[in-house]
C-alpha positions as CSV (number, residue, x, y, z in Angstrom):
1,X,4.5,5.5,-20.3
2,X,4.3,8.7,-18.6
3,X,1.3,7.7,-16.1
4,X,4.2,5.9,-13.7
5,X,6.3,9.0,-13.4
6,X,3.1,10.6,-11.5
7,X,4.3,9.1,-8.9
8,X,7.7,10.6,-8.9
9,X,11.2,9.6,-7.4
10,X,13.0,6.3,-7.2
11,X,9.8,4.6,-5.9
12,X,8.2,6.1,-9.1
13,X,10.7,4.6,-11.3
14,X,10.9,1.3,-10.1
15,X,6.8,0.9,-10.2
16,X,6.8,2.2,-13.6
17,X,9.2,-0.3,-14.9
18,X,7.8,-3.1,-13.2
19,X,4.1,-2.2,-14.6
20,X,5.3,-1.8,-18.2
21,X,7.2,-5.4,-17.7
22,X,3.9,-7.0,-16.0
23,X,1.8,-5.6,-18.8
24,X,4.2,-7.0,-21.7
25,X,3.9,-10.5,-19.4
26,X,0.4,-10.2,-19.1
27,X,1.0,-10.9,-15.3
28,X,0.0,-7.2,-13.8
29,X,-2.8,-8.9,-12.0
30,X,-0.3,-11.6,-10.4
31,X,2.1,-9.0,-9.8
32,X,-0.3,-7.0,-7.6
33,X,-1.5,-10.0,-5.8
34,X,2.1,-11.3,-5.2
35,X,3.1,-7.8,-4.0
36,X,-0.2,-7.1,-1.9
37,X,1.0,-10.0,0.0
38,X,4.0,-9.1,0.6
39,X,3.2,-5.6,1.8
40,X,0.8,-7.6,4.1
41,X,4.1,-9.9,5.4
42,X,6.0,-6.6,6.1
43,X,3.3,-4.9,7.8
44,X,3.1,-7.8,10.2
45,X,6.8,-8.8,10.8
46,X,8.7,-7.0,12.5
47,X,11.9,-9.4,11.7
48,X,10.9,-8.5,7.7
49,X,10.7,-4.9,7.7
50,X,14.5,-5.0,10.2
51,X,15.7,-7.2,7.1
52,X,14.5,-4.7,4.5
53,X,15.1,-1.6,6.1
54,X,18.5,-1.8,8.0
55,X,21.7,-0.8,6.5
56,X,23.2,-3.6,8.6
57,X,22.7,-6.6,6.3
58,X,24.5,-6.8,3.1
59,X,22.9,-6.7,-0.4
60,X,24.0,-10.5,-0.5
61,X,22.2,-11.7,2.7
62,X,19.0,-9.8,2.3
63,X,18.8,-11.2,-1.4
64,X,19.3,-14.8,0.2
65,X,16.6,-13.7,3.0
66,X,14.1,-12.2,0.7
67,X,14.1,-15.3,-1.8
68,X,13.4,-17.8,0.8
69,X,10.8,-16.0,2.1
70,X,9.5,-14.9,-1.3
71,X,9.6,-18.9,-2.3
72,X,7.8,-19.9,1.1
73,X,5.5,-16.9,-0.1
74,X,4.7,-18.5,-3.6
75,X,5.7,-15.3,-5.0
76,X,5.7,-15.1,-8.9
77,X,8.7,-14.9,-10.7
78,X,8.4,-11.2,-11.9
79,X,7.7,-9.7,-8.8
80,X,11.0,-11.9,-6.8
81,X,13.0,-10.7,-9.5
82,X,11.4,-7.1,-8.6
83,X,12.3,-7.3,-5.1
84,X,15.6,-9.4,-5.5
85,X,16.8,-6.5,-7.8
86,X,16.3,-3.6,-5.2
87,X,18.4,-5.6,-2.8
88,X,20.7,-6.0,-5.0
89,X,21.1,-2.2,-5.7
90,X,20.8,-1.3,-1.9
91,X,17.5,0.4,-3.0
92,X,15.0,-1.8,-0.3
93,X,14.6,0.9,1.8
94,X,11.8,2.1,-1.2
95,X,9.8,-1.2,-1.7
96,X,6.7,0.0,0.7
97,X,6.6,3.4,-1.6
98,X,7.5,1.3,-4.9
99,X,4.7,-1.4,-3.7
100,X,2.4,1.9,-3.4
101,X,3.2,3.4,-6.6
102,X,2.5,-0.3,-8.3
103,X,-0.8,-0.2,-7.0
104,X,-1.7,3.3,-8.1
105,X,-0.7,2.4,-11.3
106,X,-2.8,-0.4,-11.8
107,X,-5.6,0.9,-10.2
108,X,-5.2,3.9,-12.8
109,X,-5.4,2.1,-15.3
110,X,-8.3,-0.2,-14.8
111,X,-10.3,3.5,-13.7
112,X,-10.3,2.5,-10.5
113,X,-9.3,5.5,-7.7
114,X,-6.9,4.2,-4.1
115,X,-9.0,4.6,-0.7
116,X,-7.0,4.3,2.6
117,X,-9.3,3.8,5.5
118,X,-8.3,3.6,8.8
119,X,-10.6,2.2,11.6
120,X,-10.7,1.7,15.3
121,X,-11.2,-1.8,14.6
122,X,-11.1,-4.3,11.5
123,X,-13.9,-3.6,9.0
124,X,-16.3,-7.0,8.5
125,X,-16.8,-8.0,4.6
126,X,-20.6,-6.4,5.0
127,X,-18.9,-2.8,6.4
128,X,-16.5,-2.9,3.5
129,X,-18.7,-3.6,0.9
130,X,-21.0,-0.5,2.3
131,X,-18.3,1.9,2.2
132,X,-16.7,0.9,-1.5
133,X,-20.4,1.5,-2.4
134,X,-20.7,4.7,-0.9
135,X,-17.2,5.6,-1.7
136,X,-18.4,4.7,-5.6
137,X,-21.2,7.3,-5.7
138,X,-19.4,10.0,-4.1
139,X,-16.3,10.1,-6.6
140,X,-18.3,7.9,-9.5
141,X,-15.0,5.3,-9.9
142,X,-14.7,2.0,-8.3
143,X,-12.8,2.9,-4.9
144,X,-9.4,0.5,-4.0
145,X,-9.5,0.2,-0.4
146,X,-6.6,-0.1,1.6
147,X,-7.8,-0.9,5.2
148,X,-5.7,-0.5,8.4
149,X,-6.9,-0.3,11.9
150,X,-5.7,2.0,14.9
151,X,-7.1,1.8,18.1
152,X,-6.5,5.1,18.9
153,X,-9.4,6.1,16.7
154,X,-11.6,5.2,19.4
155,X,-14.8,4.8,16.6
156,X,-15.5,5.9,13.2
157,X,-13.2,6.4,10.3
158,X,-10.8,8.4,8.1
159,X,-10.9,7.8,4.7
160,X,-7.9,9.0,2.5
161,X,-8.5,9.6,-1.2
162,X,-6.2,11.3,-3.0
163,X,-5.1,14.5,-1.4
164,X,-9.0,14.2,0.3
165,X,-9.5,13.1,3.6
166,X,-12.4,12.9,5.3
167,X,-12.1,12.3,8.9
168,X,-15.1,11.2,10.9
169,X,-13.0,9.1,13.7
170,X,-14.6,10.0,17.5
171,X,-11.1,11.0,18.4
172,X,-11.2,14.0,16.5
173,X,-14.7,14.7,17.1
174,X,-13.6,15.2,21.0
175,X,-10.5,17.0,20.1
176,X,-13.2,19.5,18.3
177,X,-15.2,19.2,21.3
178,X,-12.1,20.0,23.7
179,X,-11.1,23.0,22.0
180,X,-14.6,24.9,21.6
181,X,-14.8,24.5,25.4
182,X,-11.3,25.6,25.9
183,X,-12.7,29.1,23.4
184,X,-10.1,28.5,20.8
């Protein structure tokens, strides 16, 4: 299936073979959920992205690490097998990109296109479902939001999609605002 290698590289690779395996198991929608949470788990332990990022620990000890936390996690058998492999083959420090490319590639194929959408604060259900239909008129595909939140923002949003961004945070409306009274 050629559609995984869009992604390119090792992260590429790894998503393409897990997709093709979760779509012979029937499981691609289990797989997404079981790695959605874990890319949730990483983005808020610190402790977990140390365990799966740094060189210090051994292949043996972040397998025995991952797998209790992927069994407290209730985390399918294909996608613990997934993850238990790239710590076996030193190859962690890709999950967060593999765990991206997975996504993209179901999303692909259910026609669906990825949205990344950053706020100043966390979106409510109401906001979200506003912006996935807006998001679905402008592009005419049913949008996969990603939502993160940084402060720094200070109000509105920036939307990623694709190689698109549309940036209507207040931060960078002042930064436009700065400069034209600075003359550049």
């Amino acid at each position: 299936m050629a559609s995984g290698m869009a992604e390119g590289g090792l992260a590429g690779r790894y998503a393409n073979a897990l997709f093709e395996l979760a779509q012979e198991q029937k499981a691609v929608d289990a797989v997404s959920t079981d790695l959605a949470s874990l890319r949730k788990a990483l983005e808020t332990s610190p402790d977990l992205t140390r365990l799966v990022r740094s060189p210090v620990f051994g292949a043996a000890d972040q397998a025995r690490a991952l797998k209790a936390v992927l069994e407290k996690m209730g985390t399918g058998e294909l996608a613990t097998k997934f993850v238990l492999l790239l710590a076996a083959k030193r190859r962690l420090f890709v999950l967060i990109q593999a765990i991206t490319a997975y996504e993209h590639q179901v999303a692909k194929s259910r026609g669906e296109t990825e949205a990344e959408v950053t706020s100043a604060r966390a979106l409510s259900d109401g906001e979200i479902t506003e912006l996935k239909a807006a998001l679905k008129a402008k592009l005419g595909k049913e949008p996969r939001l990603h939502a993160k939140t940084d402060p720094s923002l200070l109000g509105g949003l920036v939307v990623k999609v694709g190689s698109r961004m549309i940036d209507s945070s207040l931060r960078t409306k002042l930064d436009g605002l700065r400069a034209a009274m600075k003359g550049n």
